[in-house]
Structure formats: C-alpha cells, structure tokens
C-alpha positions in Angstrom: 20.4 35.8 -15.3 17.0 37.8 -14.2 18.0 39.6 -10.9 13.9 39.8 -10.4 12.0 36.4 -10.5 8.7 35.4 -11.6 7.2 35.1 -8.0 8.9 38.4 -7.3 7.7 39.8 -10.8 4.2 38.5 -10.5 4.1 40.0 -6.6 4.9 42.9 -7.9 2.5 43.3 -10.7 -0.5 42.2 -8.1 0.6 44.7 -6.0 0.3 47.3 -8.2 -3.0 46.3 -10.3 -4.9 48.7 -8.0 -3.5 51.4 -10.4 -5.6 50.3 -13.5 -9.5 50.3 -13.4 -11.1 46.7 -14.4 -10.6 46.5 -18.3 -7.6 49.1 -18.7 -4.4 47.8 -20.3 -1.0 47.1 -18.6 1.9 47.9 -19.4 3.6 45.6 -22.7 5.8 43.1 -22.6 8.3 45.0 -24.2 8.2 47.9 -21.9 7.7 45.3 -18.4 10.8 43.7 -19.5 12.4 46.8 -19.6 11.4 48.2 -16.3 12.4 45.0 -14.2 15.3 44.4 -16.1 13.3 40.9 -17.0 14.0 38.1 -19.8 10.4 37.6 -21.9 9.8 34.3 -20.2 9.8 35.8 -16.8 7.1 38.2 -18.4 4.8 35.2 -19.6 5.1 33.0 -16.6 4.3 36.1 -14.5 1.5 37.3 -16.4 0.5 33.7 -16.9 0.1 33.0 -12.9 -1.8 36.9 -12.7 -3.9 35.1 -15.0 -4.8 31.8 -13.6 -5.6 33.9 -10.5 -8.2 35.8 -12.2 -6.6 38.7 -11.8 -5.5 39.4 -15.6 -6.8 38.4 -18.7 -4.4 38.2 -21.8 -5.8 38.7 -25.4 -3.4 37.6 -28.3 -2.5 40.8 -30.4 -4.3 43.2 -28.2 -2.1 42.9 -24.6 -2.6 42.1 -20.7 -6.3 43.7 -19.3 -7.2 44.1 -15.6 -9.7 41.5 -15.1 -13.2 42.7 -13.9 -14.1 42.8 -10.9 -15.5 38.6 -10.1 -19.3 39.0 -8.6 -19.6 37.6 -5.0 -20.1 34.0 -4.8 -23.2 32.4 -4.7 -23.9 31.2 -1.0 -22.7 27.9 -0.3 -25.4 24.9 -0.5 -26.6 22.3 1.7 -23.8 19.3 1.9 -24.6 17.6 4.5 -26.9 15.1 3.2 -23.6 13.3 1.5 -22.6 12.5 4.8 -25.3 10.2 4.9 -24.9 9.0 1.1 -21.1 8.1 1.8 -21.4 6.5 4.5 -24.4 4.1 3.7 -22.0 0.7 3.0 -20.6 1.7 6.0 -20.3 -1.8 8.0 -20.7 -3.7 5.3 -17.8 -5.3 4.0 -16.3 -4.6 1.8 -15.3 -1.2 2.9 -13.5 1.4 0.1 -12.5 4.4 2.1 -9.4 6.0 0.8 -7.1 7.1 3.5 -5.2 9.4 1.6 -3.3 10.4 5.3 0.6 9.0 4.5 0.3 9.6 0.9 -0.8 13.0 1.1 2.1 13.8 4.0 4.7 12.7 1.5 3.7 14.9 -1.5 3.3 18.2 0.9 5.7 20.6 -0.4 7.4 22.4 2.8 7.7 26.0 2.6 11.3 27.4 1.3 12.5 28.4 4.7 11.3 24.6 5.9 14.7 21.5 5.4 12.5 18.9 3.5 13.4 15.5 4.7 10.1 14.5 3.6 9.6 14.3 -0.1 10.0 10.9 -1.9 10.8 13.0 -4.9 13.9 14.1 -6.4 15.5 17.7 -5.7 15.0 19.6 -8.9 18.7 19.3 -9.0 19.2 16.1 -9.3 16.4 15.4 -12.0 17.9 15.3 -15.4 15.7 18.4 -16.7 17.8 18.9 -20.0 17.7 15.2 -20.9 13.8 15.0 -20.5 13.5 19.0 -22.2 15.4 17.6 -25.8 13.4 14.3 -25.1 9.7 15.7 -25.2 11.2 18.2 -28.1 12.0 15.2 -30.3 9.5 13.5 -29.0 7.0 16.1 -30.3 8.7 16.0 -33.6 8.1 11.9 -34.6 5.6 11.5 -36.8 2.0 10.7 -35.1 3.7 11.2 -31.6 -0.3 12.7 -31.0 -2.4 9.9 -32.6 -3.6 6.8 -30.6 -1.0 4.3 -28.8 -2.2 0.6 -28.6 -3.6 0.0 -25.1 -0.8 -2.2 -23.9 1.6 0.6 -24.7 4.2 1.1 -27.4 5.9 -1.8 -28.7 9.5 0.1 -28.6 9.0 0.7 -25.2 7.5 -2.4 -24.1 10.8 -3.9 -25.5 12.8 -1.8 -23.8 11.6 -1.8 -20.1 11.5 -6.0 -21.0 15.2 -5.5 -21.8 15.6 -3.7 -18.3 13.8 -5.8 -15.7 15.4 -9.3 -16.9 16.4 -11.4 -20.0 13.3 -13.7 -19.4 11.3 -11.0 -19.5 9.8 -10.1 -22.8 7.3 -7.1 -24.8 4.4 -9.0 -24.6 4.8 -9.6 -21.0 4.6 -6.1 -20.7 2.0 -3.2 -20.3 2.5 0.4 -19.7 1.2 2.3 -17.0 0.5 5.5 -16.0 3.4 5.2 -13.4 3.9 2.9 -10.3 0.8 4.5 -8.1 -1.4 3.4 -10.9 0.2 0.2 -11.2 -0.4 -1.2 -8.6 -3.9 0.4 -8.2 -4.3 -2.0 -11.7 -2.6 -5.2 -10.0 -4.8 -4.9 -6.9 -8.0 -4.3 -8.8 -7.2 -7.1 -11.3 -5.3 -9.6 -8.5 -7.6 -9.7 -6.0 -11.9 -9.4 -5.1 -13.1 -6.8 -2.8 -13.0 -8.3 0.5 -9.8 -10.2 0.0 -7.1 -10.4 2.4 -3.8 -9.2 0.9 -0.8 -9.5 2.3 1.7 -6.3 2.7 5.1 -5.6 4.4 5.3 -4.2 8.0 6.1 -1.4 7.9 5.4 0.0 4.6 4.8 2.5 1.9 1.5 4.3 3.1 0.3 4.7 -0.5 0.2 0.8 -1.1 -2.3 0.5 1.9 -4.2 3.0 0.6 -4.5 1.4 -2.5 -5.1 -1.9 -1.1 -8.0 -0.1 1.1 -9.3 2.0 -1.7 -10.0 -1.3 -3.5 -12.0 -2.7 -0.8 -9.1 -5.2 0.4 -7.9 -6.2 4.1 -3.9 -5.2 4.1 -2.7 -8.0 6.3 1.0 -7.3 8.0 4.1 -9.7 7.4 7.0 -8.4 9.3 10.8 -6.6 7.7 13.7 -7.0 9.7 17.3 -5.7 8.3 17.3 -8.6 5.7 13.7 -8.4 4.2 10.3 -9.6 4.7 10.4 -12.5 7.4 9.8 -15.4 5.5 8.7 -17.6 8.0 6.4 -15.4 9.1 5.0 -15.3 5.8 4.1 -18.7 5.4 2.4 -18.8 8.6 0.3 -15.7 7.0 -0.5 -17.1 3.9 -1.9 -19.9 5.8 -4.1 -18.0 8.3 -5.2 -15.6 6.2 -6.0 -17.6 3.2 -4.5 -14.7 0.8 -3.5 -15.4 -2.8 -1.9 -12.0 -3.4 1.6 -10.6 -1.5 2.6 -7.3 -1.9 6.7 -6.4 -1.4 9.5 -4.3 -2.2 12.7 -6.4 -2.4 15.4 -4.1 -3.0 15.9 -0.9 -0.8 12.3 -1.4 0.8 10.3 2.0 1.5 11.0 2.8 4.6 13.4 0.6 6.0 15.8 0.8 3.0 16.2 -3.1 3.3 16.9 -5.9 0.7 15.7 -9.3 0.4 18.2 -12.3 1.3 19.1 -14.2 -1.7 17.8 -17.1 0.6 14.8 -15.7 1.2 14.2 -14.4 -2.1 13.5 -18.2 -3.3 11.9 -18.9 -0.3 9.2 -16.2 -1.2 8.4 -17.6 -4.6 8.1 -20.8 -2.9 6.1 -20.2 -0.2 3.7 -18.0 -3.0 3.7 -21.0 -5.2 3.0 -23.5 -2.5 0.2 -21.1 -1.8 -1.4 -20.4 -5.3 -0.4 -16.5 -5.3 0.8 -13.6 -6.4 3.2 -11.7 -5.2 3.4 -8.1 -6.4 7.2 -6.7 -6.8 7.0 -3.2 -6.6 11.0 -2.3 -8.1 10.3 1.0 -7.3 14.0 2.1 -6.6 16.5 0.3 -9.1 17.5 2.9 -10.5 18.0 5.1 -7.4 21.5 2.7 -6.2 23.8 4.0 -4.7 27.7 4.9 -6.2 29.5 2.5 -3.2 26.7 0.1 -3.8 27.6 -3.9 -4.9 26.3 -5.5 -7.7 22.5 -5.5 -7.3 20.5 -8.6 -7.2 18.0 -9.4 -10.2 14.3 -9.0 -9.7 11.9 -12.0 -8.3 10.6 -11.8 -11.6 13.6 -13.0 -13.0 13.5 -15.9 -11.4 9.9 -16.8 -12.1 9.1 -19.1 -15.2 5.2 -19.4 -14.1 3.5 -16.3 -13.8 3.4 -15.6 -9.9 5.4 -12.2 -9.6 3.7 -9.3 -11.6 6.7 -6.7 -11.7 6.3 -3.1 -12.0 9.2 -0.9 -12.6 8.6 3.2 -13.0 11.0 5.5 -14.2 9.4 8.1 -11.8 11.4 8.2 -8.8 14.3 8.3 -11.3 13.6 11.2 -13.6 10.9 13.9 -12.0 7.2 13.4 -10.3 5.8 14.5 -13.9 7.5 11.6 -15.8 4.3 9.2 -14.9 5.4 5.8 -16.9 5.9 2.7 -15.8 5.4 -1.0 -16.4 3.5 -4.0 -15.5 5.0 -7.4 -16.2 2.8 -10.4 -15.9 2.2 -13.9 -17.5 -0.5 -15.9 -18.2 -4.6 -14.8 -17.7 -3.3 -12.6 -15.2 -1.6 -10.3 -18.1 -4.9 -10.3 -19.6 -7.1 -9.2 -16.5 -4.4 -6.5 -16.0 -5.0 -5.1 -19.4 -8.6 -5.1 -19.2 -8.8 -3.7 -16.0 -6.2 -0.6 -16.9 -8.0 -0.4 -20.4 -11.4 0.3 -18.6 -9.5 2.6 -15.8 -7.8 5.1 -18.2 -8.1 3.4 -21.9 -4.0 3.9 -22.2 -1.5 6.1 -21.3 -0.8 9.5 -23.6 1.2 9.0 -26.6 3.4 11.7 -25.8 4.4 10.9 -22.7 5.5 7.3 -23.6 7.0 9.0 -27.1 9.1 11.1 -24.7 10.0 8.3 -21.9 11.1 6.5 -25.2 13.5 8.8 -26.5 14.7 9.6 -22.6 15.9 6.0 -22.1 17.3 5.8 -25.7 19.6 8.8 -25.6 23.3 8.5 -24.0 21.9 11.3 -21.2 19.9 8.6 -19.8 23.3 6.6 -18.6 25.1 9.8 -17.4 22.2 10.4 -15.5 22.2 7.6 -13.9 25.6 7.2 -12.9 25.7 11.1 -11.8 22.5 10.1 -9.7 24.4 7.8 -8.3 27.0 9.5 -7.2 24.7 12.4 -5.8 22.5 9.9 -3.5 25.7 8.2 -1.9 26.8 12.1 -1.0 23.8 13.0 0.6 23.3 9.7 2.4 26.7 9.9 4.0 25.9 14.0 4.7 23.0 12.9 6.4 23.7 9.9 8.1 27.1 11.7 9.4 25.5 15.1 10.6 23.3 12.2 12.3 26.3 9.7 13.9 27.6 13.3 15.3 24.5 14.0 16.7 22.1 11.5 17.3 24.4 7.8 16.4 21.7 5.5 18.4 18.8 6.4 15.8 20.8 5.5 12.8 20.5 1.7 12.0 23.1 -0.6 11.8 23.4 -1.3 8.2 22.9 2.1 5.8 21.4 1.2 2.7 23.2 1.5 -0.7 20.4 2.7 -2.4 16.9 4.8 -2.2 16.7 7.8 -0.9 15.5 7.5 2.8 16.9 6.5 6.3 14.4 4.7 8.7 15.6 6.1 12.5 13.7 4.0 15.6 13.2 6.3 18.4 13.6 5.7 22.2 10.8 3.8 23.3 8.4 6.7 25.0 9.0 9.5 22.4 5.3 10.2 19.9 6.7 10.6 16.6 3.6 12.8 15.6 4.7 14.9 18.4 8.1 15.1 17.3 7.3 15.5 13.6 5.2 18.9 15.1 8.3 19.8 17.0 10.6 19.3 14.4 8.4 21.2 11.9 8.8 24.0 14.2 12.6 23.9 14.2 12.3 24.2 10.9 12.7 20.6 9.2 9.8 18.6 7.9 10.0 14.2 8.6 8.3 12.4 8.3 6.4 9.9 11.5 6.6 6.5 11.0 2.9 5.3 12.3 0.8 5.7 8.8 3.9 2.9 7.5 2.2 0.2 9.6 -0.9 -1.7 9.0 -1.6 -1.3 12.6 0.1 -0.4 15.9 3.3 -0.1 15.4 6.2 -2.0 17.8 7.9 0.9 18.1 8.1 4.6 18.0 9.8 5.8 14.0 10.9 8.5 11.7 11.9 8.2 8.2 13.9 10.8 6.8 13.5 11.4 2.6 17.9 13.2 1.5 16.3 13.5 -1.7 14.5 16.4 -1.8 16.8 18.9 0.4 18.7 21.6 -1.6 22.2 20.4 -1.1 24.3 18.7 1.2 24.7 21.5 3.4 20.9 21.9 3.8 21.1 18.0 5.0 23.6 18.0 7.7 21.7 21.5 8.9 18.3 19.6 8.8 20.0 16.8 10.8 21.1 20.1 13.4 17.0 21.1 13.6 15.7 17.7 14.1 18.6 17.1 17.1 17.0 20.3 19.1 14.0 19.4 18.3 14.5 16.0 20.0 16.0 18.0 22.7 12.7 19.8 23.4 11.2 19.0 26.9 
C-alpha cells in the first residue's frame, strides 16, 4: 500500500513547484515514484489534480511542465443589473425561485476531522465499489454500449426495474431517469401547471419542495405521525386546496423514518381517486432495509390498476451518489406527458450509464450487496441510537425504523436547532436542523441525524458523544 497519498503527493509537488521556472520539466514518473515510494496511479491522480489547478500541464510523450505564469484577471463587470432582470416576475404568480437551502446542506461534504451525521449518501464503505468497477468494465465492452439508447430507456432495464417494483408493473410502464432528483423534477413538470397547489408530507425531504417551488408550484403540507401521512388530514387537503397531485414517501419516510399503515395505504389511493389525482411514490429507500427488518410491504403502485400512483424507484441511495438511474412508472396519457417532458429536459439518459446499471443489477454481487448493506445499516442504527439511549434517551423516538439511514430526534421545546446545528458543528459533528423539512413553521424544534455516511461505528457512537456536549452548551 502507498505510505504517501495522493493529497499528500500532490501537496508536496505544489509545494515544491517554486523550484522549476514556468515551462521547465518535472521530474518523471518513473523517477517521482521512486522518490515517494509511490504506485503509478498515485503519480497520475497527483499530477492530474496539479493540473486541473493550473498549476501543471502534462504533454503525452514529452512529460509534466510548470505551467506559466496565469495573467491577472480581467476586472470584474457590472452585475447588478440582473438583480433587476431576476426579479421582474417577482409578485406575480407563479413564482420559480429555487431554494436550493436543505438540498444544498445535505450534499456539503464535512471536513475529515468533522463526524458526518449529515450526508444522505452512503460511506464509501458501504458502496459496492468492486461490483459497479467490473460492471462499467463490461459494460464498456457490449457492443454499441456508446451509441444512442431509445428515449424511454433500455428495454432490458425497463424489464428489470418492472420486475422490481411489482408483478403488475410492466416495461412499457416504465421510463428511465437520470435518477430520483430528476424524477421527480419530470413528474412535477409533467403532473401539475405552474401555479398548482401540490400536496407534500410535513415534514419532508427539502429537495422535493425545492423542486415543487422550482416548478412554479405551491407545496401544500399534510401531516406524518409515527404511522405515515395522516389520512384524514389529507382528505380535508385535497378538498381545500383543490390539488390533483400528492407527493409521499411510504416506506421509511425522509426524515421521520416512518411507514404507511396498511390501512392507510388504501385509504390514500382512495381518497386520490375520489379526488381525480396523482399521488407521486417516491420508493426512495427499498433497498436500504434493514437486516432485523419484517417483510416489507409492496409499493402503492402495486396496488393501483388505474394510473394514479407514478412510482419512481432509484438505485442511487443504494449503490454510490454517481450511479444516477432511476425509474418512472406511470400509466395512461400521464406516461406519455412524462416522456415528452424528460425527452425535452435531457433527450435520454447516457447509454453507458444505463449499460452499466444493467449489468450491476444482473450480476450475483448485486444480492450480496444487498444483504451485506443490510446488515451494515442495522449496526450502525443500533450504534447510534445506543450511544444516544446512553446519552440523550428522550430525543430518540419511540419506534426506530428498520430501514433508511436517518433518525428524526424532537428537541425540548425552546432549544433553535440552527443554533445547535452551529454548536454541534463546533464540537465537531455536522446534523442536520430540522426547519428546511417543513413547508412552513415547524410544531416543533428537530434534528435528523444521516449513520450512513460516518466512517464506522465507532465514529457514530463518538458523534453521538459531540452532539450530547454540544446540547450541554449554555
């Protein structure tokens, strides 16, 4: 293994570029790899950040040259006249600002000596890099992996995420996405007109109300409680609000973890039929259950013969944040306006990438991955939540969930979760406050906390330590 590497390799060489004038040569390969005691892909992904900054430039055959030395920038220009171009529709609805706030706090990468309980992504370890390495190898060997896919997506794959999401469910209900953030950008945009009311969960996930915003729409909240979205509740919405489009996450809801009573699950599709909608099941986290988990209950779209759920499933939160397929599963003319709408967005998703997400899901790997995922997400759930119950037992929630990857802790009524967030980040952990989850004011002071993306267990249960004196602070 390289005892230097390649930040530390790449520090190095910057440090020590002041010894060659602008043009001169560096040292080879050969003779770098030598002196550091280096591998040759340390070397190349060194010289390859040197070079990105501008600092290097690499010519095939002839070696690694200083770069010369970049002319001042030009002054900066006048910008300020976009303030007024932006903000011209500015009162008149309908409104499409993009508050990127929640999204953007999720996918902020903490520093090293930071415990991230923040990510919604999986921890490097736990992502099945191997599998999806021999995967995008063979996948680059299939004959035409780089010529045109047909817009809906490839048929084998179509099949297969059909096969996955229910037995009613077949390819040509099916359209690949460019993963589940772009899916539901495409149901939004093809579900409802700008303007629309739309109704969301309360509390949660900040980047479906951005969407929903960013499209011009008017997120309208429907309270969770341990067992899902409150059903009652969401008849009395549909009928106030006159909304034709329901947006929800039955199984291990993000943030509260929750999953939809088998009583209320019918009662949804009934109450959307009653009402001439859609409702939008975002399956986001299937395939993150948990190892003690029961037998998990099938999609809404399973259950639906008549074209009011449009399902997406992504394979995302499962594999890594670069694995960006999913699928849309719809019926009817809403299939067709989904396709349109994603065909004029992006034309279709890369060949490769659904070539590699193909071969992925067809290899034994894929199985062993899962079930070893499994195992991993119950461990750190229990690390967590246990550092937690020694600590802190009146945040945890009653019920932990058996799947996803985040707990959803209510604080003592009084305490700013911005506040503590800042606190916390100061002790050293990153959470995330629970405020951009809500459509609104939120009833109550939260936290979620993300045991997916901390190093190990250990790291966890010393996260939990940092949070507890941060909540200590005066």
């Amino acid at each position: 293994m390289d005892r230097t590497s390649v930040a530390e390799l790449a520090a190095i060489l910057r440090r020590d570029l002041f010894r060659y004038s602008p043009g001169e040569k560096l040292p080879s390969s050969r003779e770098l790899m030598q002196r550091y005691q280096v591998s040759p892909v340390t070397v190349s992904r060194a010289i390859a950040a040197l070079a990105a900054e501008g600092l290097v430039v690499s010519r095939p055959g002839a070696g690694v040259f200083r770069a010369e030395e970049r002319r001042p920038a030009n002054a900066l220009g006048d910008t300020s006249w976009q303030e007024v171009a932006l903000s011209a529709e500015a009162g008149i609805p309908p409104t499409r600002s993009a508050d990127a706030t929640g999204v953007l706090a999720t996918l902020a990468l903490a520093p090293p000596e930071v415990v991230d309980l923040n990510s919604g992504y999986l921890h490097p370890s736990l992502q099945p890099e191997r599998a999806l390495a021999a995967a995008l190898a063979r996948a680059g060997r299939r004959p035409g992996a780089w010529s045109r896919p047909p817009l809906e997506g490839l048929p084998e794959l179509r099949a297969w995420f059909a096969r996955d999401i229910a037995d009613s469910v077949t390819a040509s209900d099916v359209l690949i996405a460019a993963g589940g953030q772009s899916a539901l950008t495409t149901a939004l945009r093809s579900l409802a007109a700008p303007g629309a009311p739309v109704l969301v969960e309360s509390p949660t996930y900040p980047g479906m109300l951005a969407v929903a915003r960013a499209a011009g729409l008017r997120p309208v909240p429907v309270p969770v409680d341990a067992d899902g979205v409150r059903t009652d509740l969401l008849a009395e919405a549909f009928a106030a609000s006159g909304a034709r489009l329901f947006l929800c996450q039955p199984l291990f809801q993000n943030p509260t973890g929750a999953v939809l009573d088998p009583g209320r699950r019918r009662e949804v599709l009934q109450i959307a039929r009653a009402a001439g909608a859609f409702v939008v099941e975002d399956d986001f986290a299937r395939q993150l259950v948990h190892a003690d988990a029961p037998p998990l209950p099938p999609p809404l779209a399973a259950a639906d013969p008549d074209g009011v759920v449009v399902h997406i499933r992504s394979l995302t939160k499962a594999t890594s944040p670069s694995l960006r397929v999913a699928a849309l599963a719809a019926r009817g003319p809403a299939l067709a306006r989904l396709r349109a709408v994603q065909a004029v967005d992006s034309f279709f998703v890369p060949r490769p990438l659904q070539e590699a997400a193909l071969e992925l899901v067809a290899a034994p790997a894929w199985a062993q991955h899962l079930r070893a995922l499994a195992g991993a997400l119950r461990e750190r759930r229990n690390a967590l939540a246990g550092a937690l119950a020694r600590l802190r037992p009146e945040l945890l929630p009653k019920r932990l969930p058996y799947g996803g990857y985040h707990l959803w802790l209510r604080l003592p009524e009084g305490r700013d979760p911005e506040t503590l967030a800042a606190a916390a980040l100061r002790a050293g952990v990153a959470v995330t406050p629970g405020e951009p989850y809500f459509t609104a004011e939120p009833p109550a002071p939260y936290l979620r906390l993300s045991y997916a993306y901390a190093d190990s267990v250990d790291q966890l249960a010393e996260g939990a330590r940092r949070l507890d004196r941060a909540i200590g602070e005066p």
